[in-house]
NUFI-114337 format. One record per residue (C-alpha): x, y, z; residue in one letter. Coordinates in steps of 0.02 Angstrom, whole numbers, plus 50000, padded with zeros to 5 digits. Example, Ala and Ser with C-alpha at 12.3 -4.5 7.8 and 13.67 -1.06 7.14 Angstrom:
2
+-------+-------+-------+---+
:     u :     v :     w : r :
+-------+-------+-------+---+
: 50615 : 49775 : 50390 : a :
: 50684 : 49947 : 50357 : s :
+-------+-------+-------+---+
***
This chain:
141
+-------+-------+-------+---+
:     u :     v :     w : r :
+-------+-------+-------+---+
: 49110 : 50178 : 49250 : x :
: 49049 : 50038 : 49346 : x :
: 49108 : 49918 : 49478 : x :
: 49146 : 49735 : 49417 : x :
: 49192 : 49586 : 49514 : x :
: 49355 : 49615 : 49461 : x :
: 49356 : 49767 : 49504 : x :
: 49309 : 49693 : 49694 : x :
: 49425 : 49538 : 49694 : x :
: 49596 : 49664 : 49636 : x :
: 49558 : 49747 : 49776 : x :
: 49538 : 49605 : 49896 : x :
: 49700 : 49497 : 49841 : x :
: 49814 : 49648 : 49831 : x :
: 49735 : 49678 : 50033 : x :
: 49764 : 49525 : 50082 : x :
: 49940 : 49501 : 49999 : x :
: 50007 : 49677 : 50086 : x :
: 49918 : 49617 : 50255 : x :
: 50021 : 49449 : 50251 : x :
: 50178 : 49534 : 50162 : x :
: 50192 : 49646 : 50285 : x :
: 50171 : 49537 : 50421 : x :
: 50304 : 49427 : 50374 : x :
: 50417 : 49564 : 50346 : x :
: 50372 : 49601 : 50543 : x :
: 50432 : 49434 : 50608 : x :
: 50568 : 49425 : 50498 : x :
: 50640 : 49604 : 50559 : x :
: 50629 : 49664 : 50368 : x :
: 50559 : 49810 : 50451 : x :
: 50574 : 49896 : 50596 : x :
: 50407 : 49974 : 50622 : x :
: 50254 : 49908 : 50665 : x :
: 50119 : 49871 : 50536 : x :
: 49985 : 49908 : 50667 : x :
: 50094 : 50039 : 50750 : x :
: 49963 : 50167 : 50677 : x :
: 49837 : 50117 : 50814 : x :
: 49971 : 50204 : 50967 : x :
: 50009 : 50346 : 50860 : x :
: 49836 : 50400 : 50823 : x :
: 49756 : 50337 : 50979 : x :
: 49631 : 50227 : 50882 : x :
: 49585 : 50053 : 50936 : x :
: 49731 : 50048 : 51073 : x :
: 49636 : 49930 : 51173 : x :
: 49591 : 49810 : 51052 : x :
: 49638 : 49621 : 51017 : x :
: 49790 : 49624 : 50882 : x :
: 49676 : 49534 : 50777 : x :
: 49566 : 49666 : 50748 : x :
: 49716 : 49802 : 50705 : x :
: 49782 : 49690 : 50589 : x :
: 49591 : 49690 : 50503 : x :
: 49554 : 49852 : 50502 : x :
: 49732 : 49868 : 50416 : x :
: 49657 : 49749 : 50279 : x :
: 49514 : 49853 : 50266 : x :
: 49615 : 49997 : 50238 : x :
: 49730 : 49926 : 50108 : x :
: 49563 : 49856 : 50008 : x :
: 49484 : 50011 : 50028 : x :
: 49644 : 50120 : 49973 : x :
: 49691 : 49983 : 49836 : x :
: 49505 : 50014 : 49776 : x :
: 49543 : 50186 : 49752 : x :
: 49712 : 50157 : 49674 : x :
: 49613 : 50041 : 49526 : x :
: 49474 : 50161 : 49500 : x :
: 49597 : 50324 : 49485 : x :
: 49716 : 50205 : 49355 : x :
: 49554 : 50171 : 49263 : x :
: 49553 : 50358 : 49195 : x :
: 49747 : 50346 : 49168 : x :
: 49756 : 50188 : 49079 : x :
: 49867 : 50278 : 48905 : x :
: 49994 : 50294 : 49035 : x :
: 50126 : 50130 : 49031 : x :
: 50078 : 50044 : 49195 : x :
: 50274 : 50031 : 49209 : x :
: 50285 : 50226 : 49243 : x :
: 50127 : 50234 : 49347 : x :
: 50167 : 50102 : 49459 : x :
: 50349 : 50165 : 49500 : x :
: 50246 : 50342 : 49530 : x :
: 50112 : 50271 : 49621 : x :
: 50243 : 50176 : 49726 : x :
: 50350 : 50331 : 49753 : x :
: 50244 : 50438 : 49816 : x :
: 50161 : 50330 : 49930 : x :
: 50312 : 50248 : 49991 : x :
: 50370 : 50413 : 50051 : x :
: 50211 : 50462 : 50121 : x :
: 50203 : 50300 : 50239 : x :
: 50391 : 50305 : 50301 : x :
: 50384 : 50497 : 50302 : x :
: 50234 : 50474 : 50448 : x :
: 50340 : 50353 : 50547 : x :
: 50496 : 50430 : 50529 : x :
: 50439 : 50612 : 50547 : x :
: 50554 : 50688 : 50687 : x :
: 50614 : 50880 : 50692 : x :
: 50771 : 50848 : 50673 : x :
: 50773 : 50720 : 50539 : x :
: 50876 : 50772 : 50382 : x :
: 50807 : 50697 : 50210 : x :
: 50964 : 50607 : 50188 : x :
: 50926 : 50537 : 50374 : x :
: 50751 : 50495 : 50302 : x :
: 50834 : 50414 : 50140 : x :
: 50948 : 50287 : 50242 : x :
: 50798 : 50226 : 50346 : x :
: 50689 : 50183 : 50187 : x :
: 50631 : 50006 : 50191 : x :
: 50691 : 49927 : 50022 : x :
: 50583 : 49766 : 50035 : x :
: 50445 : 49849 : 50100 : x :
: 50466 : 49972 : 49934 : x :
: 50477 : 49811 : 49842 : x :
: 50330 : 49719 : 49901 : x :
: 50229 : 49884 : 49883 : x :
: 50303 : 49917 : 49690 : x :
: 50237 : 49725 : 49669 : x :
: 50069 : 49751 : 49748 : x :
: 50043 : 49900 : 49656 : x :
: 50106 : 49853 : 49473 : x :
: 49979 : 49701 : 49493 : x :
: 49827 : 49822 : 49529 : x :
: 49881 : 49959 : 49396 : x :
: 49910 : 49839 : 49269 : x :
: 49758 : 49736 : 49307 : x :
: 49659 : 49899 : 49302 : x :
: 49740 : 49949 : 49159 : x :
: 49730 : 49776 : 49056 : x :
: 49532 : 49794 : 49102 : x :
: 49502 : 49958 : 49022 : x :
: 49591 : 49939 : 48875 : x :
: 49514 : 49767 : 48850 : x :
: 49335 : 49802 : 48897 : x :
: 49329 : 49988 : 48882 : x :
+-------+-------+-------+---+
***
């Protein structure tokens, strides 16, 4: 298995769309977390310009959307349909589940705060880089 410039560029556009995405969902009060709310929780970068959280964000999602296309590479005879909506499942719980984690918080607590858009937009980013991964493999083996 080797790395291809599509491979690269995937990876890149699906950073860069969740970087903006997410910001605009910010402004617009779509969400009510912080994107770069990570850097206070897990004392990293704290003093740092908000420019520089919002690129080591992008880094993050290129690096973790990198991941995402080479693990779909090995599970391309799966319908990128069903992967995606797994894909997205799982790590739309993980995310809200380490903002919203509180004692106290009941799972149908945890349900009600669920972002739908930002599920959407992640569903979206991730159906683009399964399906591209998967259109790759079965096209160039």
């Amino acid at each position: 298995m080797r790395i291809t410039a599509t491979h690269v560029w995937t990876a890149v556009m699906a950073a860069v769309l969740s970087v903006f995405s997410m910001k605009f969902l910010h402004i617009f009060k779509f969400i009510k977390w912080s994107p770069i709310g990570w850097t206070k929780r897990f004392h990293l970068f704290v003093d740092s310009p908000v420019w520089v959280k919002w690129l080591l964000l992008g880094v993050i999602c290129f690096v973790l959307f990198f991941l995402l296309y080479m693990i779909t590479l090995f599970t391309y005879k799966i319908p990128p349909v069903i992967s995606s909506l797994v894909f997205t499942a799982i790590a739309i719980f993980a995310i809200e589940w380490t903002i919203y984690v509180k004692p106290d918080l009941t799972m149908a607590q945890f349900i009600k705060k669920l972002s739908i858009p930002f599920a959407c937009l992640l569903a979206m980013i991730i159906r683009f880089v399964i399906g591209t991964s998967v259109y790759m493999r079965k096209t160039f083996g």
